[in-house]
Every structure is written in C-alpha cells, then in structure tokens.
VOBA-1610 file (N, C-alpha, C; in pm, whole numbers, padded with zeros to 5 digits, always signed):
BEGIN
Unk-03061-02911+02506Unk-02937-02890+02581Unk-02832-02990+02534Unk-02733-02974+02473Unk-02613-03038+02436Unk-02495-03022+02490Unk-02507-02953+02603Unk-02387-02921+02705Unk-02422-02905+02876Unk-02324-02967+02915Unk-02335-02975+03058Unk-02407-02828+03112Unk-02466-02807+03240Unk-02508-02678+03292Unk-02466-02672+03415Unk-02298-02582+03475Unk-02295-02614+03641Unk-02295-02476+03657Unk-02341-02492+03817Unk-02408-02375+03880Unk-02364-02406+04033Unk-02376-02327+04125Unk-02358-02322+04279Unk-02228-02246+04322Unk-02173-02157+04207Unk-02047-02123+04272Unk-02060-01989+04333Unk-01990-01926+04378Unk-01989-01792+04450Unk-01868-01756+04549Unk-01917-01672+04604Unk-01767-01581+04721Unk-01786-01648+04825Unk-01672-01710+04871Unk-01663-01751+05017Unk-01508-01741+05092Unk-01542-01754+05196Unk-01432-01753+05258Unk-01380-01850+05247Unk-01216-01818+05303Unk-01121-01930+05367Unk-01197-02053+05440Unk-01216-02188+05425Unk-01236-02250+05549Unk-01409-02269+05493Unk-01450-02225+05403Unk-01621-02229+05399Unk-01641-02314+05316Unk-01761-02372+05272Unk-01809-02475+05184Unk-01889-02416+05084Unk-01902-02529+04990Unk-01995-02441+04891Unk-02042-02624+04837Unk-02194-02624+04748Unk-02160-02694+04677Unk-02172-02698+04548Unk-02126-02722+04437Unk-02172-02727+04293Unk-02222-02896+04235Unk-02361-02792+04117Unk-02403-02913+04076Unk-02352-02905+03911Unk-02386-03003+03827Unk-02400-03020+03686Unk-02501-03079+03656Unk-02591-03007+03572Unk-02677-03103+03507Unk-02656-03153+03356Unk-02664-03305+03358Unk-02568-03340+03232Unk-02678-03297+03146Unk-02624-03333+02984Unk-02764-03327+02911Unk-02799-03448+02878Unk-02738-03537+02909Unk-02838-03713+02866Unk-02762-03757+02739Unk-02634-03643+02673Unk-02625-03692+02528Unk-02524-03843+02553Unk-02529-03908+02457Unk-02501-04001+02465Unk-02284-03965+02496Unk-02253-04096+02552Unk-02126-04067+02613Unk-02043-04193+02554Unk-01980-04197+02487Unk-01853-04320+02537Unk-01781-04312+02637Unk-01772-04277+02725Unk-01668-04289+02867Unk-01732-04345+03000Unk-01677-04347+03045Unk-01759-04396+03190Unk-01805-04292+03289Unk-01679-04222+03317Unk-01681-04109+03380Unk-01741-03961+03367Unk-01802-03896+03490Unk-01889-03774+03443Unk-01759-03715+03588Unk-01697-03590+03510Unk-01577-03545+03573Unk-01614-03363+03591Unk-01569-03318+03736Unk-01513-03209+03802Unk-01359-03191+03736Unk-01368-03064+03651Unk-01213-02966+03653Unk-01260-02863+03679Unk-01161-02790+03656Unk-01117-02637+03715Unk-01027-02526+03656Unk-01024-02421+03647Unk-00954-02319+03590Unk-00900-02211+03642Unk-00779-02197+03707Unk-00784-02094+03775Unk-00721-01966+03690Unk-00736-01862+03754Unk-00646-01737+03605Unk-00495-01777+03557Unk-00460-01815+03470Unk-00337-01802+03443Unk-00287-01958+03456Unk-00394-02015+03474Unk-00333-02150+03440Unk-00399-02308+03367Unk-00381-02360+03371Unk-00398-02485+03264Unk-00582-02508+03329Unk-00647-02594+03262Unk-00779-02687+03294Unk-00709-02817+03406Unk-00770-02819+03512Unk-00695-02953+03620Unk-00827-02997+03610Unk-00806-03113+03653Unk-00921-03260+03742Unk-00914-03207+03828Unk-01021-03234+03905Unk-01057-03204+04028Unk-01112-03352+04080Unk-01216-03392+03991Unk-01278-03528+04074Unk-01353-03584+03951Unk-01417-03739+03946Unk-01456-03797+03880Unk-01552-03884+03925Unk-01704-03895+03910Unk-01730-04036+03923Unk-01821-04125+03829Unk-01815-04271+03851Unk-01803-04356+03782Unk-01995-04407+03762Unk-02071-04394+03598Unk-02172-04372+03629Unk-02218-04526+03633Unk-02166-04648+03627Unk-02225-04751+03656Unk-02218-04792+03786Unk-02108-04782+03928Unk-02136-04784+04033Unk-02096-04671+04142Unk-02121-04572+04088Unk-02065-04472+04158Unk-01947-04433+04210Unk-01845-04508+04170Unk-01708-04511+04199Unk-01666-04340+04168Unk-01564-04293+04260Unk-01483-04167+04294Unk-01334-04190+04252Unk-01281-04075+04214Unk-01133-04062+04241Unk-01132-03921+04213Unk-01044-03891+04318Unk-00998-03731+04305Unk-00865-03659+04313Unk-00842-03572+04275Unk-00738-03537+04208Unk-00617-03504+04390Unk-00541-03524+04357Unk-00445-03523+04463Unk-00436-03373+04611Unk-00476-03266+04452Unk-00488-03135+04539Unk-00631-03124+04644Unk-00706-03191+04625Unk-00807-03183+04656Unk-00916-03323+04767Unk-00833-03405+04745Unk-00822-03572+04788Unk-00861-03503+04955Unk-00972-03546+05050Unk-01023-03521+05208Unk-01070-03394+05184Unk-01130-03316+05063Unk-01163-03215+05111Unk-01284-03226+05011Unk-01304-03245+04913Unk-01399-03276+04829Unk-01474-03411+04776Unk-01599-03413+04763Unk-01664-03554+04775Unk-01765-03489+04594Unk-01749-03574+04558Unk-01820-03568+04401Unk-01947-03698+04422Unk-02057-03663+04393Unk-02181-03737+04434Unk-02282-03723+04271Unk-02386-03822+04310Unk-02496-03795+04165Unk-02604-03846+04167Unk-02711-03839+04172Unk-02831-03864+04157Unk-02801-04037+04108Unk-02914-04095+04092Unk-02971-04264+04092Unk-02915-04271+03974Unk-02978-04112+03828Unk-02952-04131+03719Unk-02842-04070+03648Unk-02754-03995+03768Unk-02631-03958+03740Unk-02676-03841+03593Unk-02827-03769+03646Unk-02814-03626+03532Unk-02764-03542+03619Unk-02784-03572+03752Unk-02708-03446+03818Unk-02604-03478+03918Unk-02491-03424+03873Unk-02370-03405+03965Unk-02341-03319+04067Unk-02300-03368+04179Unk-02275-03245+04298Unk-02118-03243+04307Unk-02047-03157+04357Unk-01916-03166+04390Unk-01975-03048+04521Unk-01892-03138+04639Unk-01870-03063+04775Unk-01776-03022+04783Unk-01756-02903+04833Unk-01636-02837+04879Unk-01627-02782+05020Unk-01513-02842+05077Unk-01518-02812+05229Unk-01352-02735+05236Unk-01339-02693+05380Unk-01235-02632+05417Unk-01141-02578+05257Unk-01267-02467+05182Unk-01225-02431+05117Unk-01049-02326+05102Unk-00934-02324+05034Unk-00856-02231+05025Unk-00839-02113+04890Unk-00779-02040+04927Unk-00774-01932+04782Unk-00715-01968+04691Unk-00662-02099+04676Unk-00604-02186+04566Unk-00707-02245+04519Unk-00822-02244+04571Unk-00930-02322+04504Unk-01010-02228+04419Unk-00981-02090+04472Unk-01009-02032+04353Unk-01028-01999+04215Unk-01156-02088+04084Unk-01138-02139+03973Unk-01218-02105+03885Unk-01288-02103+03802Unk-01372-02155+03708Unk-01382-02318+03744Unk-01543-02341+03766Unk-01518-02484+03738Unk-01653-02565+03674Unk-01549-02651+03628Unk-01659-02702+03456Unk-01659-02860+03518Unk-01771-02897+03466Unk-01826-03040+03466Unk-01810-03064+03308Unk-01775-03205+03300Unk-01750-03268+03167Unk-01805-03430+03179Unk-01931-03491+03116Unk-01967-03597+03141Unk-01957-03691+03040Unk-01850-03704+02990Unk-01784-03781+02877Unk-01612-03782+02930Unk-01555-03888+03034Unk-01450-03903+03041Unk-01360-04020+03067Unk-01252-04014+02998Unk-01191-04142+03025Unk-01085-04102+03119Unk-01032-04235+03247Unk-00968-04243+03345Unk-00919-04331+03337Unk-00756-04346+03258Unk-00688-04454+03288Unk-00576-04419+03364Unk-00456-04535+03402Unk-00373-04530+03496Unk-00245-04588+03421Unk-00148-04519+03422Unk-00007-04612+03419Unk+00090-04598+03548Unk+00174-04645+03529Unk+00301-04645+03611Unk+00223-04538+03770Unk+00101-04583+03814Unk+00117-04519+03894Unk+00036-04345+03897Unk+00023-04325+03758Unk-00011-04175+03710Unk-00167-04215+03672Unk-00260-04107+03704Unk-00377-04107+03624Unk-00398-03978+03557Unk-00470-04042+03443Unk-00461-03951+03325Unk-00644-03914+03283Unk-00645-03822+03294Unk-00828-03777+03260Unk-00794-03715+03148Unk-00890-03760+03067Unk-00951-03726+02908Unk-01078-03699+02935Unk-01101-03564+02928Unk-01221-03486+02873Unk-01273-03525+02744Unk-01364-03565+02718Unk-01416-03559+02604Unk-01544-03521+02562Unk-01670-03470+02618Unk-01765-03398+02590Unk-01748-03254+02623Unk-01892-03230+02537Unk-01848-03054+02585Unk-01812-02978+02632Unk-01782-02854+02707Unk-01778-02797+02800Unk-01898-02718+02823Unk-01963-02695+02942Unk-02029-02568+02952Unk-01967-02474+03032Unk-02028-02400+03073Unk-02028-02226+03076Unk-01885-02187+03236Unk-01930-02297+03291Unk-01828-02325+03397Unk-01928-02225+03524Unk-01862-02220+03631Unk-01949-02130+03738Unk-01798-02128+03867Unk-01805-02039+03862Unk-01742-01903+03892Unk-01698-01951+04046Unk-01588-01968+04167Unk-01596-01994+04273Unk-01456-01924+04288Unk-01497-01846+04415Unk-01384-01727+04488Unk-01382-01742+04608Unk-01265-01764+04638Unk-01226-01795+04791Unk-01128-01679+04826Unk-01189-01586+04923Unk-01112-01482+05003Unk-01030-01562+05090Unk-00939-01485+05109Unk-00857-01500+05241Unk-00829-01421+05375
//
C-alpha cells in the first residue's frame, strides 16, 4: 500500500454525523502533519483539518472549526475525522493526505499536501 485508504463516507442528513477513517500506509513522510481535505463538485481541493503526529496537535480549517474533531490512533496509522451537525455544504469527496506541511504568515495558514492521494470516500448531505 503506497497510498492513504479513507473510508466511512455515505448519505446523511442535514444535522447527522458520520465518521471517516484513513489508514496511512507507514511510507515514510517529511511533514509533520497527517491532513483531512475535501472536494466538492465544481470546486477547488480545501483543508478541512490536520493533526500533528508527534503530539497530537489539531487545527482546522475555519469552515468547519466546532463541528469537526480529527483524532488517531497511539501510532497515528489510522485517522478519524468526526463529523457532526453535518450541512449540504459539506457535501465532498474527502481525501486524507499524510505528508503535510502547516505553516502560518501574517495570520493565514497555508497546507501543503504532499503525499499521495487516495481514492477519497464519497460523503452526501441531504437537505
């Protein structure tokens, strides 16, 4: 396995939870960060959430900041992202990437993807 594997997505309602995992593949990383994005039709790859595999440190993306919690096993092969009081804007493709850098200027943070992508898993929010 040379690419991330996330899974847990599906149809839910307005207001429902879901959660997704990633299982990394162990390949070796320069970054710190093992990162949640997203894809919705018709628009760009966003962050969603990030965390930090030497102390578990979080940061999440603004749209999503009290509604989602990004978690990981002891050995950080597997990633969870929670999703609560889901909306139909959250409606995405969404990919785990465990090769990422998170720096900050003026205020702005900037996520760099840099390992693979996998297959992404699928999450639909009715309204």
């Amino acid at each position: 396995q040379v690419q991330p594997v996330e899974s847990g997505g599906g149809l839910v309602q307005a207001g429902g939870s879901l959660r997704l995992s990633c299982t990394t593949s162990r390949r070796p990383v320069e970054h710190y960060y093992i990162g949640w994005f997203r894809r919705a039709p018709g628009r760009e790859r966003d962050a969603v959430a990030a965390i930090r595999r030497s102390d578990g440190g979080t940061i999440y993306a603004k749209s999503v900041k009290g509604r989602v919690t990004i978690s990981g096993d002891d050995a950080m092969d597997t990633v969870y992202l929670q999703m609560a009081s889901l909306k139909a804007e959250d409606t995405a493709v969404y990919y785990c990437n465990e090769d990422v850098r998170i720096t900050t200027s003026n205020d702005r943070v900037y996520w760099e993807p840099f390992g693979p992508w996998g297959q992404g898993t699928q999450v639909t929010v009715s309204s």
